[in-house]
C-alpha positions in Angstrom: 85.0 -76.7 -29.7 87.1 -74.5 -31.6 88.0 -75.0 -35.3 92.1 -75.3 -35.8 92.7 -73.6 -38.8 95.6 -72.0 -38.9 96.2 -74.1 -35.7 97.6 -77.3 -36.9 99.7 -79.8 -35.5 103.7 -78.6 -35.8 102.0 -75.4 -36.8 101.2 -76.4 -39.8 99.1 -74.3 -42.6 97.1 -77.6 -43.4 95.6 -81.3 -42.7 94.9 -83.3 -45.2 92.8 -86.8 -44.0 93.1 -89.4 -47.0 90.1 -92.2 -46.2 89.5 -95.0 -47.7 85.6 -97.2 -47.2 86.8 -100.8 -47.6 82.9 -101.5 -48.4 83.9 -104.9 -50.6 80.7 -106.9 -51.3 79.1 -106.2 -48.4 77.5 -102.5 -50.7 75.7 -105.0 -52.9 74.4 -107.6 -50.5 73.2 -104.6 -48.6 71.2 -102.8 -50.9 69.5 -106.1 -52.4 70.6 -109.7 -50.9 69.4 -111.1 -54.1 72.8 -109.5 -55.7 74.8 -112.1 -53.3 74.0 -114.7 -56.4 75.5 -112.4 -59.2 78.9 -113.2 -60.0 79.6 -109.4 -61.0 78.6 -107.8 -58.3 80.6 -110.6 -56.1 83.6 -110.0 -58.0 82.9 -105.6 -58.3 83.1 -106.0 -54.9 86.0 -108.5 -53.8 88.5 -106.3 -55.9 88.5 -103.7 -53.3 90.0 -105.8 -50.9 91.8 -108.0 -52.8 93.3 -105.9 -55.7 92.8 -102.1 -54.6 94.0 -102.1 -50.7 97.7 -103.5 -51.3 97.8 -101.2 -54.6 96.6 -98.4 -52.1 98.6 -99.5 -49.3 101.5 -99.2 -51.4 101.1 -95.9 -52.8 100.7 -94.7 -49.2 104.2 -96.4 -48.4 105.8 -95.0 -50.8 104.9 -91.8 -50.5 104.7 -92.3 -45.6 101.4 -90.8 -45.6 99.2 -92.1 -43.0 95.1 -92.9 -43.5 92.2 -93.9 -41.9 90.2 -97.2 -43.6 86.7 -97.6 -42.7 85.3 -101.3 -42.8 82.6 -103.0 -42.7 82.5 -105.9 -40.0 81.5 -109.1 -42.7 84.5 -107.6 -44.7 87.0 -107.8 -42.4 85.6 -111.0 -41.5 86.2 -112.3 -44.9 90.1 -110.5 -45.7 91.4 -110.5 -42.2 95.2 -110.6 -43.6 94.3 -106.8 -45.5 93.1 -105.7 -41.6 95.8 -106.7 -40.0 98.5 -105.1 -42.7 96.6 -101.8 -42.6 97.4 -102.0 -38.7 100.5 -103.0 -39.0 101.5 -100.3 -41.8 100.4 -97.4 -39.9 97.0 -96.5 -40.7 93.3 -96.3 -38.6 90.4 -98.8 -39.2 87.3 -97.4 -38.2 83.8 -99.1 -37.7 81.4 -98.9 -40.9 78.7 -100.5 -39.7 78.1 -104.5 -39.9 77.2 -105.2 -43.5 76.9 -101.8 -45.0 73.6 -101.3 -43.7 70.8 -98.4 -43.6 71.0 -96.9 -40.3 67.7 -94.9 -41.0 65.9 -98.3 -41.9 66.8 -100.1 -38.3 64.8 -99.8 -35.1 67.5 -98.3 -32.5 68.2 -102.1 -30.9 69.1 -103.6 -33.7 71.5 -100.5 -34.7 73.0 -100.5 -31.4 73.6 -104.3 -31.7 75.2 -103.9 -35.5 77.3 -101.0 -34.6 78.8 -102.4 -31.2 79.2 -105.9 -32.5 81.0 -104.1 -35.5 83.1 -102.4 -33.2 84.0 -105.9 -31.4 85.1 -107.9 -35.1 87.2 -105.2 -36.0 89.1 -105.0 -32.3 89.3 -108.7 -32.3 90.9 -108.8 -36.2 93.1 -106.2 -36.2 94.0 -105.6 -32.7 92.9 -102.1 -32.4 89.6 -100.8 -30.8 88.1 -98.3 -33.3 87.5 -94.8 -32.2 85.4 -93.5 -34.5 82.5 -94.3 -37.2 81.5 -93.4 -40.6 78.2 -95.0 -41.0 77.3 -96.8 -44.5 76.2 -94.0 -47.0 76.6 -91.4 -44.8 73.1 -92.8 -43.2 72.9 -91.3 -39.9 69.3 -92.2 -37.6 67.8 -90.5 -35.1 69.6 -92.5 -32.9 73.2 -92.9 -34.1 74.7 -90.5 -32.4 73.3 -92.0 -29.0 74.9 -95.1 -29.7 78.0 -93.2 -30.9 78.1 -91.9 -27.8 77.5 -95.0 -25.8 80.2 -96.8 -27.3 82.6 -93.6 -26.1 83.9 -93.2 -29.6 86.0 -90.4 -30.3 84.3 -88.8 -33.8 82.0 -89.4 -36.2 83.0 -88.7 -40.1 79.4 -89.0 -41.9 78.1 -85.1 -41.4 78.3 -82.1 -43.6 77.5 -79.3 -41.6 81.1 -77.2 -41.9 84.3 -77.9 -44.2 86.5 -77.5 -40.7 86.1 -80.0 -37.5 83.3 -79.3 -35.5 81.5 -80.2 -32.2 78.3 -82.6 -32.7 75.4 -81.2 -30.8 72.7 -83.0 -29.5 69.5 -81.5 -28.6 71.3 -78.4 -28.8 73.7 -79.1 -26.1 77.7 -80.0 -26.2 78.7 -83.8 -27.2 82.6 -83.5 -26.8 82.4 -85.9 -30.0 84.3 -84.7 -33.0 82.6 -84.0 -36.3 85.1 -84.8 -39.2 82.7 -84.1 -42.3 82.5 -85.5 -45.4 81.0 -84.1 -48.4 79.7 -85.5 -52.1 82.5 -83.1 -53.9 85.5 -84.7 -52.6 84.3 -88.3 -53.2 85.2 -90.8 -55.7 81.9 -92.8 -55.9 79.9 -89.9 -57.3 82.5 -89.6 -60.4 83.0 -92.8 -61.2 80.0 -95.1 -60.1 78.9 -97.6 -62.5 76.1 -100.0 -62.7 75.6 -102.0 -65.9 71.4 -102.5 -65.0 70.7 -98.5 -64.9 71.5 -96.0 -66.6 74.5 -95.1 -64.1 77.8 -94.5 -65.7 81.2 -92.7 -64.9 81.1 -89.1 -66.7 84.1 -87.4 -65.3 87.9 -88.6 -66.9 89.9 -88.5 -64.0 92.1 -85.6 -65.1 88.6 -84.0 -64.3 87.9 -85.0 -61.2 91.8 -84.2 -60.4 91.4 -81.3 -60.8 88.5 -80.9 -58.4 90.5 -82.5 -55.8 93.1 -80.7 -56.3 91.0 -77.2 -56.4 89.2 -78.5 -52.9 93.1 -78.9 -51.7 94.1 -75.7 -52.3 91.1 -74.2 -51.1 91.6 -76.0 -47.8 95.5 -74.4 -47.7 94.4 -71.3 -48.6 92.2 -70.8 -45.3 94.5 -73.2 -43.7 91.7 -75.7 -43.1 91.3 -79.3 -43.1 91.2 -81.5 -46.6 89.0 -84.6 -46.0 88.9 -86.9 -49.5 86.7 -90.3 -49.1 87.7 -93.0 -51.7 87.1 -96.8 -52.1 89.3 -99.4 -52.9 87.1 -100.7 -55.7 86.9 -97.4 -56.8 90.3 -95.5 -56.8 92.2 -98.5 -56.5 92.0 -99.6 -60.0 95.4 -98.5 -62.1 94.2 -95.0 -64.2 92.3 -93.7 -61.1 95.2 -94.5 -58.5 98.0 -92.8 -60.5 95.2 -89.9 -60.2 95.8 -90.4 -56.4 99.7 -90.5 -56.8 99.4 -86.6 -58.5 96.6 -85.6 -55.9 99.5 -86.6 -53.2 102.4 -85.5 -55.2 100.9 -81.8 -55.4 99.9 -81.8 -52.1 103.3 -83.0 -51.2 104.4 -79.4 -53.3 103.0 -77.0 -50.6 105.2 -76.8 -47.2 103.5 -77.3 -44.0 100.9 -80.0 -44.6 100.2 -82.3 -41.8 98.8 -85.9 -43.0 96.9 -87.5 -40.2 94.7 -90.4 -39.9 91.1 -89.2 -38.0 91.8 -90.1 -34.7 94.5 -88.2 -34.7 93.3 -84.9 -36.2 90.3 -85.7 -33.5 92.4 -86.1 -30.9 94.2 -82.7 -31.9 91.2 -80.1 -31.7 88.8 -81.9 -29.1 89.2 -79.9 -25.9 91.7 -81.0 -23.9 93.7 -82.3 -26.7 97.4 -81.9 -27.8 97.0 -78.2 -29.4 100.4 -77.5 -28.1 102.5 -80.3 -30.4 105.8 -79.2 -31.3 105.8 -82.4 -33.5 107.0 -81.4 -37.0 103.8 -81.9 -40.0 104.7 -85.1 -41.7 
């Protein structure tokens, strides 16, 4: 598979994929069930998709930039209005497992079972079968990309082998599944992660971790690459650290020829085969 820089959609000098893992309280039940009787974590959780989609949703509308929302099956089960408005607005939802689960920590049935049953809520909430998977902390088993594959999804988005799109092998032979990879850096979680029981605290403002977006922005228009950012709703979608998305989008919005695309659509564009030829002007 070749990489597109340089080769963007409308010939465009960029793409920048703004993602958003909709993990709700389904990260705290699924590290330790017992955390489904504490009230804080409960409520840590439920903000996402009760306060900080619509506050994201909105930014995104004001500003017609597409996205891509990853979800966990139980929370789209338990906020099927937020589904059906990220749908309906414009966006992708993309599987993210059952109940933010371990991947590594399942034997292969009952991974194949989470994953496909995952894919199944999500199609019959919003409307829209899923094409492509982030797994749950980036917690990829032997036997993921089997599944993956199974399934006939489109691209996976929880690898870190290249900064550009890339071609997932499998035991050293062609997959035709797109690798859209993620990386620690441009994530909010690592910045601003806080757990009241350990010593884990935010220790980055978030002029500071601005600027590292931004930096990892223009490094990706400099080599007219791709600019993948993962954020969470209970994360970024509280008030100081979404204005720090507005002036993330606002600068980016500074630099001509930037194409914003959701995942399947930047997966559709370099997988062979795919619409490399697009006169369609960036957005």
């Amino acid at each position: 598979m070749a990489k597109s820089r340089g080769r963007w959609k409308g010939g465009a000098r960029c793409a920048v994929c703004l993602t958003f893992d909709v993990d709700g309280e389904s990260l705290w039940i699924a590290r330790d069930p017992a955390l489904a009787a504490r009230p804080i974590h409960m409520s840590m959780g439920a903000y996402g998709p009760k306060v900080g989609v619509p506050r994201i949703l909105a930014l995104l509308k004001q500003h017609h930039v597409p996205a891509t929302f990853f979800v966990p099956a139980v929370i789209a089960q338990l906020y099927p209005d937020e589904q059906r408005r990220i749908v309906a607005e414009g966006h992708e939802i993309g599987i993210h497992g059952w109940i933010h689960e371990r991947n590594s920590a399942l034997p292969a049935e009952a991974e194949r079972d989470l994953q496909k049953r995952a894919a199944n809520t999500l199609e019959r909430i919003a409307g829209v079968r899923p094409v492509g998977i982030r797994t749950p902390s980036w917690d990829v088993s032997q036997h993921t990309l089997a599944i993956s594959r199974e399934m006939g999804l489109l691209y996976d988005s929880s690898l870190m082998a290249d900064d550009e799109p890339y071609e997932v092998l499998e035991d050293g032979q062609p997959t035709g599944m797109v690798e859209l990879p993620v990386e620690w850096i441009r994530d909010d979680a690592i910045y601003f992660n806080m757990d009241r029981f350990s010593a884990l605290r935010p220790y980055t403002p978030p002029a500071s971790v601005l600027d590292i977006f931004k930096a990892e922005f223009d490094g990706a228009y400099a080599e007219r690459g791709l600019f993948l950012l993962t954020m969470h709703p209970h994360i970024i979608g509280h008030r100081s650290r979404v204005a720090l998305l507005a002036r993330l989008i606002e600068h980016i919005r500074g630099h001509t020829g930037v194409w914003f695309a959701t995942h399947a659509e930047v997966a559709r564009y370099v997988k062979p085969g795919g619409d490399a030829t697009s006169a369609a002007a960036p957005r």
